[in-house]
C-alpha positions in Angstrom: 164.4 48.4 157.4 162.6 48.8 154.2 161.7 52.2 152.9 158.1 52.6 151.0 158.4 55.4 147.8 155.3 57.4 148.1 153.1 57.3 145.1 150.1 59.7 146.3 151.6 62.9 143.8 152.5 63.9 140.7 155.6 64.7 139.1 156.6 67.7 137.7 156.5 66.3 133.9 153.1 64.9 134.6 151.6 68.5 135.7 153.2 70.1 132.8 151.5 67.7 130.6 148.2 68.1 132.4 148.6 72.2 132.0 149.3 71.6 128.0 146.6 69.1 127.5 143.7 71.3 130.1 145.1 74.5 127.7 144.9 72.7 124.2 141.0 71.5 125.4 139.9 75.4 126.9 141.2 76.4 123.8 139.3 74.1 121.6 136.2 75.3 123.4 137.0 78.6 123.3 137.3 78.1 119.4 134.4 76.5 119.3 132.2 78.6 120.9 133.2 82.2 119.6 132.7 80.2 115.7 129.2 79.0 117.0 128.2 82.8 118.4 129.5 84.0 115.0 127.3 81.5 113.0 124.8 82.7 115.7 125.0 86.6 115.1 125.2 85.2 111.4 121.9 84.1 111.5 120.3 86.5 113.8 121.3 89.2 111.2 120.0 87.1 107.9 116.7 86.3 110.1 116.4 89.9 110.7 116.6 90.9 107.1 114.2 88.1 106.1 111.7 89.1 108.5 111.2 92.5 109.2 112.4 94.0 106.2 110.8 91.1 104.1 107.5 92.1 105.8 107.7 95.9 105.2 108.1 94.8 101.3 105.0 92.9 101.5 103.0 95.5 103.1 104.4 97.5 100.2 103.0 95.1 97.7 99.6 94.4 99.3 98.8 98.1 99.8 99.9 98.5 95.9 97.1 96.0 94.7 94.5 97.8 96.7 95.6 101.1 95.2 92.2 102.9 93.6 89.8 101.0 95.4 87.0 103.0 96.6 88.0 105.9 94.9 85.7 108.7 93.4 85.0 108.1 89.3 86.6 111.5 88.5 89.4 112.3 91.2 89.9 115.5 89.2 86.3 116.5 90.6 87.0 115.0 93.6 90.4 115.1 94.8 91.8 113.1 98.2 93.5 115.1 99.9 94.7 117.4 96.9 95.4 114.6 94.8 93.7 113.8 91.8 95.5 110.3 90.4 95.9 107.1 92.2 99.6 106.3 91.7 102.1 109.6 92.4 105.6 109.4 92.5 109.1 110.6 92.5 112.3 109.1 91.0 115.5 109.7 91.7 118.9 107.9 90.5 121.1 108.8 93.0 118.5 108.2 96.0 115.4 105.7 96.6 112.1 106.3 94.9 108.7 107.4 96.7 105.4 106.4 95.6 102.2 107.9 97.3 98.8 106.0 96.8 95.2 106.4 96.8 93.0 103.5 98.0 90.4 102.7 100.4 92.9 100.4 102.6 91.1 100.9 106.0 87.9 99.6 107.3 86.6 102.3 109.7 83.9 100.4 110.6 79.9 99.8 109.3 77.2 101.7 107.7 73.9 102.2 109.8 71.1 104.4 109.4 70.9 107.4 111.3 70.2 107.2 114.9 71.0 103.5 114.9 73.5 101.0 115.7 74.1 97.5 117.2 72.4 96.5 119.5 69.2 98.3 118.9 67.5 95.3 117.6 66.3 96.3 114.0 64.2 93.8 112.7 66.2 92.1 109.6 65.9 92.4 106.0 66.5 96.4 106.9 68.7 98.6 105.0 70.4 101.9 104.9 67.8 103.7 102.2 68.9 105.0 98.7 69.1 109.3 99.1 69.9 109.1 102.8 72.6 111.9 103.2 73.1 111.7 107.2 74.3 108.0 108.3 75.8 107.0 111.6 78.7 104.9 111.4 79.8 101.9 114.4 83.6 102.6 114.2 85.8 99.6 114.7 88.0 102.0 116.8 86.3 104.9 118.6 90.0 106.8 118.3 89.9 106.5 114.3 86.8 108.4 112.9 86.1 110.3 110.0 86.5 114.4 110.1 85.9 117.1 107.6 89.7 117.7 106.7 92.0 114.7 105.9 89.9 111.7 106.4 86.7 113.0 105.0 87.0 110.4 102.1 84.9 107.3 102.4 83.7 104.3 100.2 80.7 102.3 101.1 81.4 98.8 100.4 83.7 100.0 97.8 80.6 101.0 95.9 79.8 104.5 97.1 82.0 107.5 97.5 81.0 110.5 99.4 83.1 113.0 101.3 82.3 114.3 105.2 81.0 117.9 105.4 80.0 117.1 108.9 80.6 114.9 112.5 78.8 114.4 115.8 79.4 111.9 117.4 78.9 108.9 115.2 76.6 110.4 113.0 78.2 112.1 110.0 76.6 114.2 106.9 77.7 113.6 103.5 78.1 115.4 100.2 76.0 113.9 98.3 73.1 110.9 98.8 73.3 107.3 98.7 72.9 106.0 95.3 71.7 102.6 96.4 70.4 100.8 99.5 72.8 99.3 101.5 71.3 95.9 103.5 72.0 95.4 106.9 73.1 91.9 107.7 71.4 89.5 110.2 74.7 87.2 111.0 73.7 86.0 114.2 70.2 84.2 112.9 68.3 85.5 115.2 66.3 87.9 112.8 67.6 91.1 113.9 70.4 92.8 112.0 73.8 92.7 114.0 76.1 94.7 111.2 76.1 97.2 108.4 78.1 97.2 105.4 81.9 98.2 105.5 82.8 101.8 105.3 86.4 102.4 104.5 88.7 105.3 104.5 89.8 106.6 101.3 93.5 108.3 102.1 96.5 108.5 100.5 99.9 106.5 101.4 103.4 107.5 101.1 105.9 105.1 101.2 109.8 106.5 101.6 113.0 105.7 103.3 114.5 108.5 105.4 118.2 110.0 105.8 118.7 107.3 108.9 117.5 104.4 106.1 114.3 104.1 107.9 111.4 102.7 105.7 108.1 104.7 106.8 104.5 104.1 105.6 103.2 107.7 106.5 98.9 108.0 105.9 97.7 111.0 104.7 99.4 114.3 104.2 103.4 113.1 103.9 105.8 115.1 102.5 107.7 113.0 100.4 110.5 114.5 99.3 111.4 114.9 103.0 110.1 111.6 103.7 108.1 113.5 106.7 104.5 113.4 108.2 102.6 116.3 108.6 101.1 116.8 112.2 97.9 115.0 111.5 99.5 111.8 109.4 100.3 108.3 111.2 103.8 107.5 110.6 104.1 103.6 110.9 108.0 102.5 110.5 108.4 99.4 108.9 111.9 98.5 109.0 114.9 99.8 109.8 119.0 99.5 107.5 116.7 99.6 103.9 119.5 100.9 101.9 117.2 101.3 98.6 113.6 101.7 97.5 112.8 101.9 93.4 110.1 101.6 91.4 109.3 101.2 87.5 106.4 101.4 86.2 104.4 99.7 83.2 101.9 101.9 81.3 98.9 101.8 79.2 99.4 105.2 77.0 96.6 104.1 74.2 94.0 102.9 76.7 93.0 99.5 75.3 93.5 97.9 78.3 97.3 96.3 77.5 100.4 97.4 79.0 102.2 99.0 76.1 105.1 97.4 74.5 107.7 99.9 74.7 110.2 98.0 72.7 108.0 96.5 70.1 109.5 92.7 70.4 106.1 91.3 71.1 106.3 90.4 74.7 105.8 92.5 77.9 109.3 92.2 79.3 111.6 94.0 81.5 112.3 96.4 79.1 108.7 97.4 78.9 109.2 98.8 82.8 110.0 102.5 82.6 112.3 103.8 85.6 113.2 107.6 84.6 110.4 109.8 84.4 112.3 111.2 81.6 112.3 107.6 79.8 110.4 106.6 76.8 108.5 109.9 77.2 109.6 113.5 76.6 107.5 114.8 78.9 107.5 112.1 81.6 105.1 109.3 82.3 101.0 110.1 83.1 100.1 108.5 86.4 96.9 107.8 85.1 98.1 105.7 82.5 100.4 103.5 85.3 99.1 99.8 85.0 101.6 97.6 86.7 104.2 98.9 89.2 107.6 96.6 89.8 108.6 97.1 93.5 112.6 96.7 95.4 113.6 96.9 98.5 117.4 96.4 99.5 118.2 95.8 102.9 121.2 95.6 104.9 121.8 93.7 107.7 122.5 95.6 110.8 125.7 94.1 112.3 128.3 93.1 110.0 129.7 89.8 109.5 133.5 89.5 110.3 133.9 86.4 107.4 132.0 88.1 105.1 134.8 91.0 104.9 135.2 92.7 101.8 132.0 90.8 100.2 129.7 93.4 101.0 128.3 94.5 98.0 124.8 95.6 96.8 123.3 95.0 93.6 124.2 96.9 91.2 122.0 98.7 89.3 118.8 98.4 90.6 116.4 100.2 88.2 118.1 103.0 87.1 120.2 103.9 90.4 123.6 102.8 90.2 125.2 101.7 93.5 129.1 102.0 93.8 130.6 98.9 95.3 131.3 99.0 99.1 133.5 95.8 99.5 132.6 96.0 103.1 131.2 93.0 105.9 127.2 93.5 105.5 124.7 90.7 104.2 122.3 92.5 102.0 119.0 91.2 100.2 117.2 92.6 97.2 113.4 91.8 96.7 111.4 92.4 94.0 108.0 92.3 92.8 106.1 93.2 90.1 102.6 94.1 91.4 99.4 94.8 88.8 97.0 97.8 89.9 93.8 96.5 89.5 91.6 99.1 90.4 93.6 102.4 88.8 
């Protein structure tokens, strides 16, 4: 009788090899996936730091350029909020800057005659009439409105500054009278006007990074040093892991309109930024005479990157604060820009 082998299993040597090979590919994926989620947390942390924080510095930059619109001729006569110059600041080389500015940033919404609004169907061409000295205003938002403390300040069209001695409702008295008429607009065609002129809010704006390397934009009030609002400021945080803030600052001492040349070699350079208030002048720099400013921002990523280890380092210096070298895993950028104020 003939005897069949069966050939339906394996041999030993065959599952051992099929154990090795199965273990060599598991481990291949395995590799490959925990270097794809790295490159992934990689990116996720750069993407962070080139959004948010990227953003924050452009809100610094655009609210820079706006600085001294709408403000009163003589801020000595009429200070905003205590202050009497557009740019204010504080410098520090051991900590980041703070620079606190006056402008009319915020629409609060349009200019009407008194006792009117939209909606009441004012025959077009109408106007708000020179001397009137109680408007009403259509707020854009009837939770921001003006009072009679820290947003008394206003600018017509960024024509006509008055301050608020007086709210009801959305009629408010001013100061002083209008010094021009201010047309209503017809937008709609249909001969009645639809909208006023814009009325914004002339406030001050600090912008600071905190202990916890929290940049803040705090409106009205702030107390820098402690990069704090007071009870009635808004506090808007724009980013979080901003290691540094500075700022230098370009001048016009002489007042013929040109940034001064603090070095004398013919060009407006660099070296023409000052970054100590003790720098270039003995007794500090005037705000008034502040013509450009140049804005960073470092930021830090906020996880750190395991093949970046021991290349961590931030830039070094930026303006005049030196940073030691931390040789440790975070991805850091440094923006800056140099911003001209066009209305101090």
């Amino acid at each position: 009788m003939l005897l069949h082998k069966n050939n339906t299993g394996f041999s030993l040597v065959e599952l051992m090899i099929a154990i090795v090979v199965s273990t060599i590919l598991i481990t291949a994926v395995s590799a490959t996936y925990i270097a794809q989620r790295r490159s992934y947390v990689v990116q996720e942390n750069v993407s962070e730091i080139n959004t948010q924080a990227k953003i924050a510095h452009d809100v610094i930059v655009n609210d820079i350029k706006t600085a001294g619109f709408g403000v009163p001729a003589d801020m000595n006569q009429d200070p905003v909020n205590s202050l009497t110059t557009v740019v204010s600041f504080s410098d520090s080389d051991v900590a980041p800057d703070t620079i606190t500015i006056v402008g009319g940033f915020r629409i609060l919404g349009t200019l009407w005659p008194k006792g009117f609004g939209p909606g009441d169907n004012i025959p077009c061409p109408a106007s708000v009439p020179l001397g009137s000295a109680t408007v009403n205003i259509d707020y854009e938002d009837p939770t921001n409105v003006f009072n009679t403390t820290d947003k008394s300040s206003l600018s017509i069209d960024g024509i006509n500054y008055a301050r608020v001695i007086n709210v009801s409702g959305n009629t408010i008295t001013l100061d002083r009278p209008l010094s021009q008429d201010f047309p209503l607009l017809d937008l709609n065609g249909d001969g009645f006007c639809d909208t006023g002129r814009p009325v914004y809010l002339i406030e001050d704006t600090t912008f600071c990074v905190d202990a916890g390397e929290v940049l803040h934009r705090i409106r009205r009030n702030a107390n820098p040093a402690a990069c704090a609002p007071a009870a009635n400021s808004d506090d808007d945080e724009l980013a979080e892991n901003i290691e540094d803030l500075q700022f230098a600052y370009a001048v016009d001492t002489d007042n013929d309109g040109q940034i001064d040349d603090l070095n004398n070699d013919g060009v407006i350079d660099d070296a023409d930024y000052i970054d100590n208030t003790s720098a270039s002048f003995g007794t500090g720099i005037d705000p008034a005479t502040i013509r450009a400013v140049r804005v960073n921002v470092l930021a830090r990523a906020n996880q750190g990157d395991s093949n970046y280890e021991g290349l961590g380092n931030p830039p070094s210096p930026i303006e005049n604060r030196t940073h030691d070298p931390t040789n440790d895993n975070f991805r850091r950028r440094w923006w800056r820009t140099i911003v001209n104020i066009k209305n101090q």
